[in-house]
C-alpha positions as CSV (number, residue, x, y, z in Angstrom):
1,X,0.0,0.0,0.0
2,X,1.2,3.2,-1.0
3,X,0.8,6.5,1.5
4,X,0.1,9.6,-1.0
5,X,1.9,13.0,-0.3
6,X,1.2,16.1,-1.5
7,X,4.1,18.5,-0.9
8,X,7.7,18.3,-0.4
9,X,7.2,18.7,3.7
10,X,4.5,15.9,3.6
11,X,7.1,13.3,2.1
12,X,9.8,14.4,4.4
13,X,7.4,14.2,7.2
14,X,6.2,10.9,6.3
15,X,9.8,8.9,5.9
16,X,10.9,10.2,9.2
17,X,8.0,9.4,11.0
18,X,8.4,5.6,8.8
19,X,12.2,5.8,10.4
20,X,10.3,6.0,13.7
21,X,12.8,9.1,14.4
22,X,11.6,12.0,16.6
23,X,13.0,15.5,16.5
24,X,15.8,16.9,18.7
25,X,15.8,21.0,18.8
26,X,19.8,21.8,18.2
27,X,21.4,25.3,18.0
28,X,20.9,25.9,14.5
29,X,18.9,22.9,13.2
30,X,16.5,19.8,14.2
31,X,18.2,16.6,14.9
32,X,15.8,13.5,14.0
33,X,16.6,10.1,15.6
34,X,15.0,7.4,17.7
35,X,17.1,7.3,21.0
36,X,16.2,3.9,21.7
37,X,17.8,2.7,18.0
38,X,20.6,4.6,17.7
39,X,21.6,2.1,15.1
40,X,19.3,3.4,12.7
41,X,20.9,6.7,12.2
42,X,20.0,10.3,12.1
43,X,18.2,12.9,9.8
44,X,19.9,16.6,10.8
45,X,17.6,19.2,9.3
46,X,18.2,23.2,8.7
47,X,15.2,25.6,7.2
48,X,14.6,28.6,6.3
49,X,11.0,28.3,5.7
50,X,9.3,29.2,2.3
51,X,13.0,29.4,1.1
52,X,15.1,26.3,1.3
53,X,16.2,23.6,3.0
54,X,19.0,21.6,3.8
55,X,19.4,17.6,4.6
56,X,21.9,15.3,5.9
57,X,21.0,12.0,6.3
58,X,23.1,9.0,7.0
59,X,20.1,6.2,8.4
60,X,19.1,2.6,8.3
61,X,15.8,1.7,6.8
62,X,14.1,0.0,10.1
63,X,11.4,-1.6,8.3
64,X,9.8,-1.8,4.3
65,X,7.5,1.2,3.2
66,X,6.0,2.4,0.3
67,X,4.8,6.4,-0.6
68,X,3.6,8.0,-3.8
69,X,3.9,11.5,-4.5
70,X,1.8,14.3,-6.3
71,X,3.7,17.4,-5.6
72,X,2.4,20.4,-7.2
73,X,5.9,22.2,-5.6
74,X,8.5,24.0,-8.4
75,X,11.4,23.0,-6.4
76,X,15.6,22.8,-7.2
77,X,16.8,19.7,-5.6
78,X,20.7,19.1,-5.3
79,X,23.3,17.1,-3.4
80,X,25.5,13.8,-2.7
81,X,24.6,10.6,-2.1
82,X,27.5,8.7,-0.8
83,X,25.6,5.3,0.1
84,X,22.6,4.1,-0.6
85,X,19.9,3.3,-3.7
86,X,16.3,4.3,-4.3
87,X,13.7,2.5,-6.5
88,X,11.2,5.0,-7.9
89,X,8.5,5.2,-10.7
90,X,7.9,8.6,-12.6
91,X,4.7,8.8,-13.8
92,X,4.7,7.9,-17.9
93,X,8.2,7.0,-17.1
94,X,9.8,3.2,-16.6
95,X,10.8,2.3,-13.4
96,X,14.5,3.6,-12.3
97,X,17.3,3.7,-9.3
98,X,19.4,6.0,-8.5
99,X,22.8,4.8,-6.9
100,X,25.5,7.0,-5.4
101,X,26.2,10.1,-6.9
102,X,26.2,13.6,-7.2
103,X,22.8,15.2,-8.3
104,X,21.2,18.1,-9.4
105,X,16.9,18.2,-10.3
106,X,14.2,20.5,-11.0
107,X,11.0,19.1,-10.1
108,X,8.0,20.5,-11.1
109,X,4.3,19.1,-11.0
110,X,6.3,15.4,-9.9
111,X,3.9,12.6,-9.7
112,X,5.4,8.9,-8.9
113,X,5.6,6.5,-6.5
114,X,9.2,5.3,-4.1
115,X,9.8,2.1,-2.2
116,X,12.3,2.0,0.7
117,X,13.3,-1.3,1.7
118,X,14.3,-2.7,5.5
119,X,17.8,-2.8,6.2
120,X,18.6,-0.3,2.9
121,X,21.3,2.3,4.7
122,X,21.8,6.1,3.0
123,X,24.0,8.7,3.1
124,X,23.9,11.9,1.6
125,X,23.2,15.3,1.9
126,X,21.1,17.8,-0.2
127,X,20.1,21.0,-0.6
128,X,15.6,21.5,-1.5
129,X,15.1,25.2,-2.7
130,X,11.5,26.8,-3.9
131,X,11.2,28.7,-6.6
132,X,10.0,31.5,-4.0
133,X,13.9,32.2,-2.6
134,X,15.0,32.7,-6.6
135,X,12.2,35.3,-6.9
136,X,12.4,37.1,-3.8
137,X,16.3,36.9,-3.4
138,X,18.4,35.9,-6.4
139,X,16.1,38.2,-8.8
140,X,14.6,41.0,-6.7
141,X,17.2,41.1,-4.0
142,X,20.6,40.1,-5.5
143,X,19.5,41.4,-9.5
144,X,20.4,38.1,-10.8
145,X,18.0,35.5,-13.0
146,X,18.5,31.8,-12.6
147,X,16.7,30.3,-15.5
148,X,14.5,27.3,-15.0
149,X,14.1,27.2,-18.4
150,X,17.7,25.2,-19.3
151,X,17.0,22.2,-17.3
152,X,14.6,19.4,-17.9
153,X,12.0,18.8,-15.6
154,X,11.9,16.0,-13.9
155,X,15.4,14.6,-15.0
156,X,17.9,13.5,-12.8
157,X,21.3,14.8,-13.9
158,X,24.0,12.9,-12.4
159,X,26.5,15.7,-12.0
160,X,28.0,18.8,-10.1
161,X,30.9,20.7,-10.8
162,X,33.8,20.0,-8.0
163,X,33.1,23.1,-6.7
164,X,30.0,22.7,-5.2
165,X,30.7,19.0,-3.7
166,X,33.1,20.6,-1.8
167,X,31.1,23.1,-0.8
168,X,28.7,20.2,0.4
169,X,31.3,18.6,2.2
170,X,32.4,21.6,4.1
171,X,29.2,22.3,5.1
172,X,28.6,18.5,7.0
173,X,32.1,18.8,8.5
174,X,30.5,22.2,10.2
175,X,27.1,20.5,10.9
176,X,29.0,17.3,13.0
177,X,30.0,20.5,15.2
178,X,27.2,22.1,15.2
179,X,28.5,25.4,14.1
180,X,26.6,25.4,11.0
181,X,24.5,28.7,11.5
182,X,22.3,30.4,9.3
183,X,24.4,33.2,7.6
184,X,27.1,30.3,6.9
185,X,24.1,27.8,5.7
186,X,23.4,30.8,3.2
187,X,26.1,31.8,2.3
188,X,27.3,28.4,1.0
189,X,24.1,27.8,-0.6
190,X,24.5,31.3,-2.6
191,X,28.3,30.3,-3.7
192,X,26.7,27.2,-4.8
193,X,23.7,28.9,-7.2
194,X,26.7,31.1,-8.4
195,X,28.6,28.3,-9.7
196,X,25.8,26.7,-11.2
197,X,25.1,30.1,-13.1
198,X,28.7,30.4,-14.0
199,X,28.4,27.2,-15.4
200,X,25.1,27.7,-17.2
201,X,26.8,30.6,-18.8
202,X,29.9,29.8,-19.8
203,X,28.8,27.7,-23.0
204,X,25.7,26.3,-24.2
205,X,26.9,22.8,-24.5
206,X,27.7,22.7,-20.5
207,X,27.9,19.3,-18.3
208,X,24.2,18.9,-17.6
209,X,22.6,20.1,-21.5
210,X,25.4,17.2,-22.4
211,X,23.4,14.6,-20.5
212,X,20.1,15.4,-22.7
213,X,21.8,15.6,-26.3
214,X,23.8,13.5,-27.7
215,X,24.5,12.5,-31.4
216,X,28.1,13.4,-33.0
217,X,30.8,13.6,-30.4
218,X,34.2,15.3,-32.0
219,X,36.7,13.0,-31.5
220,X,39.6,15.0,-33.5
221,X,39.9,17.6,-36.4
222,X,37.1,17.1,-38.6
223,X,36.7,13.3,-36.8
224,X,33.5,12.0,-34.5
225,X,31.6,9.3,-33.3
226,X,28.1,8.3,-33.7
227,X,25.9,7.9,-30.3
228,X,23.4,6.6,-30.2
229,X,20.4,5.8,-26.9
230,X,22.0,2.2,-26.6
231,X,25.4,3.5,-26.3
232,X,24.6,6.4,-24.1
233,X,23.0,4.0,-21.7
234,X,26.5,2.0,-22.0
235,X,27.9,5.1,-20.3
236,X,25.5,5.4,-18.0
237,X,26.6,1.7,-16.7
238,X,30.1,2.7,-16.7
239,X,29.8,5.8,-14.7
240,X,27.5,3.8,-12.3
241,X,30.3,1.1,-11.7
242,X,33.4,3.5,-11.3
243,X,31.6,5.2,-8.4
244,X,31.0,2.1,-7.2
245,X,34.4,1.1,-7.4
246,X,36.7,4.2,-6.4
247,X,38.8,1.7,-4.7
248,X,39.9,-0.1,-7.4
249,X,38.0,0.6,-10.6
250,X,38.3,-1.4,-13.8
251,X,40.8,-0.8,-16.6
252,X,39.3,0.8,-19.5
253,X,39.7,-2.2,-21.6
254,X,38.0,-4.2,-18.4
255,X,35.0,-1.5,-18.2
256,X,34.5,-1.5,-22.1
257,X,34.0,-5.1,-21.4
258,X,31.4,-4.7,-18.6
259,X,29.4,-2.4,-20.6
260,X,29.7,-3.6,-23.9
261,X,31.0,-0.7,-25.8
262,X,34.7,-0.5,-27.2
263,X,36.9,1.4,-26.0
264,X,37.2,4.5,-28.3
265,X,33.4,5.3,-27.9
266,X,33.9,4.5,-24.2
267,X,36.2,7.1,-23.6
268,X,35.2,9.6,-26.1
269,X,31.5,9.2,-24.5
270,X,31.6,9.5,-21.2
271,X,34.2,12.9,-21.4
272,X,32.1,14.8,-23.6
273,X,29.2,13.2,-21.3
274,X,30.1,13.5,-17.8
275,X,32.8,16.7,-18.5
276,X,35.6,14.9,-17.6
277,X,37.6,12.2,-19.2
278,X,37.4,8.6,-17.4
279,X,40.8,9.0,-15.3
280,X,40.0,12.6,-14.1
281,X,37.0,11.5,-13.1
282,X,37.9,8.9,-10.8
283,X,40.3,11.4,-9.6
284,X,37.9,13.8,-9.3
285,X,35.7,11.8,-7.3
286,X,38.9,10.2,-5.1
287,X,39.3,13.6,-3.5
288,X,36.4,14.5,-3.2
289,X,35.7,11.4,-0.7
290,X,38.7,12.2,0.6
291,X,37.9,15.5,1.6
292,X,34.4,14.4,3.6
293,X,36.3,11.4,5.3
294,X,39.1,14.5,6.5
295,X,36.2,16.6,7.9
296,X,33.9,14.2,9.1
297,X,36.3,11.6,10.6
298,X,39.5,11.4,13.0
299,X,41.0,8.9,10.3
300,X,44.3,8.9,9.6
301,X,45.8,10.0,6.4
302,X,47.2,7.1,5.7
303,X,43.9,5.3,6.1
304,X,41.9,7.7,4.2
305,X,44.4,7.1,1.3
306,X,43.6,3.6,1.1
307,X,40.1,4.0,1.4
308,X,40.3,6.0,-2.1
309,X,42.3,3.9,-3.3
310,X,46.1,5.3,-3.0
311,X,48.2,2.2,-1.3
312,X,50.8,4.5,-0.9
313,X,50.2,7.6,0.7
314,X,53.0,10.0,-0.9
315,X,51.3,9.7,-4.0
316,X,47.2,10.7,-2.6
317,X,49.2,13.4,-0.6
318,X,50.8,14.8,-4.1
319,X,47.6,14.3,-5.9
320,X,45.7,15.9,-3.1
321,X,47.8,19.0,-3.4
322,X,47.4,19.3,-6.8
323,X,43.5,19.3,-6.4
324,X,42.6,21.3,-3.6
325,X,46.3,23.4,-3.4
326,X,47.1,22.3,0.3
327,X,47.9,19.3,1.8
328,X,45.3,16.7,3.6
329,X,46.8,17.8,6.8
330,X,46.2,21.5,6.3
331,X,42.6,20.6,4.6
332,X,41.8,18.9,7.5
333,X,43.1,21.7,10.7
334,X,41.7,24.1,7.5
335,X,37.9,22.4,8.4
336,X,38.8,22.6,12.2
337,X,39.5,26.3,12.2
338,X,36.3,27.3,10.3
339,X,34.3,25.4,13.1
């Protein structure tokens, strides 16, 4: 049996009181949890009502549910997910997952249904915004214009720029100290809507337009390949098992394998897809779990290293440096200063 909701409060309402969690009044924010499970996690909540929200949630799914939605709402939706897969149904749409990844959505009139399932655990955190905060702030306030109008609604893109995920990450190594207070909340989530204009901007064939079109991709002078929705789904795949594998991800030859595209179409896909060619990308996405594990944990550097994959830990702190211009020593007393 499915429970319907009919705004973005309603569902959030509804899975925490399915988590059986109850809320906890903090400083700046709500802490949701059942004391007497502490083993099924934690939802930390921070509002600014009408405007935004913003989520982290790292929880174990105590028992099978079921909700469908029919959300009127004209909402931005964006985050992480860092563990964790959800089964939904849009409606005229097949039935999908989502698996770890970063994420960026504009809903709009979203109608569907979404199963939870026991024992399921997530991680992740994500920023909900209403269409009221880029009328009454961004435009009439700040004399800017976001245009809704260059994404599609109702599609998932699976992408952020580097930027922002960091951005993310800082702000739930401030939240696990509870120092995470309005002005800062805002101000990140402002830095955040200016990359994501920058990047609009910059060219019309940006990361997320990428994700919708496809066809010819330029391979060389005068050169390209032919895509078409089989092969694009190929990539899909790919991108799907190198975030599951960070560790130790496939060779390009093993991956082309997996997928069942060669490896040319492989590679020249999922850069002009995804913004990044393959081995950037995993780089990209090393340090960037890197970089929560330093503010979130008391790890060691050395065992942060191998948990992105870097056996030896010279060569994460080099390429560390090289991505983030300090070392994961100074990144991490870097976090612990700003709390």
């Amino acid at each position: 049996m499915y429970k319907l909701v009919k705004s973005s409060k309603s569902f959030r309402e509804t899975v925490l009181q399915a988590l059986t969690f109850l809320p906890h009044k903090q400083n700046h924010s709500i802490l949701y949890k059942n004391p007497q499970h502490p083993e099924n996690g934690y939802f930390l909540f921070y509002e600014r009502p009408g405007y935004y929200s913003f989520g982290i949630a790292d929880y174990t799914v105590p028992h099978s549910f079921k909700l469908a939605f029919d959300n009127p709402e004209h909402l931005i939706r964006f985050g992480t997910v860092y563990e964790g897969t959800t089964n939904f149904k849009l409606e005229n749409q097949p039935t999908g997952s989502f698996t770890p990844s970063s994420f960026f959505v504009i809903e709009k009139n979203l109608k569907g249904k979404q199963t939870w399932t026991k024992g399921q655990h997530f991680h992740g955190a994500e920023f909900t915004i209403h269409d009221t905060y880029f009328e009454d702030i961004i435009k009439k306030s700040l004399n800017a214009d976001f245009s809704f109008e260059n994404f599609t609604p109702n599609f998932t893109y699976r992408y952020l720029p580097i930027e922002i995920v960091t951005l993310l990450e800082k702000m739930q190594s401030l939240a696990k100290q509870n120092t995470l207070n309005p002005l800062l909340l805002e101000s990140y989530l402002l830095q955040c809507i200016g990359i994501l204009m920058e990047t609009l901007q910059a060219s019309p064939e940006h990361a997320f337009t990428k994700q919708l079109y496809y066809g010819k991709v330029p391979v060389g002078k005068n050169k390209y390949l032919h895509f078409n929705a089989q092969d694009i789904r190929a990539i899909q795949k790919a991108h799907t098992i190198l975030i599951e594998n960070l560790q130790s991800p496939p060779t390009i030859e093993h991956l082309s394998e997996l997928v069942l595209l060669n490896p040319q179409k492989l590679k020249a896909g999922f850069s002009y897809y995804y913004h990044l060619p393959i081995g950037q990308f995993i780089t990209s996405m090393r340090m960037s779990l890197a970089a929560h594990l330093l503010c979130t944990t008391d790890e060691s550097i050395a065992e942060i290293a191998r948990k992105v994959g870097y056996p030896y830990t010279s060569n994460f702190i080099k390429r560390f440096r090289e991505t983030y211009h300090c070392t994961p020593l100074e990144y991490r007393h870097s976090s612990a200063f700003e709390k």
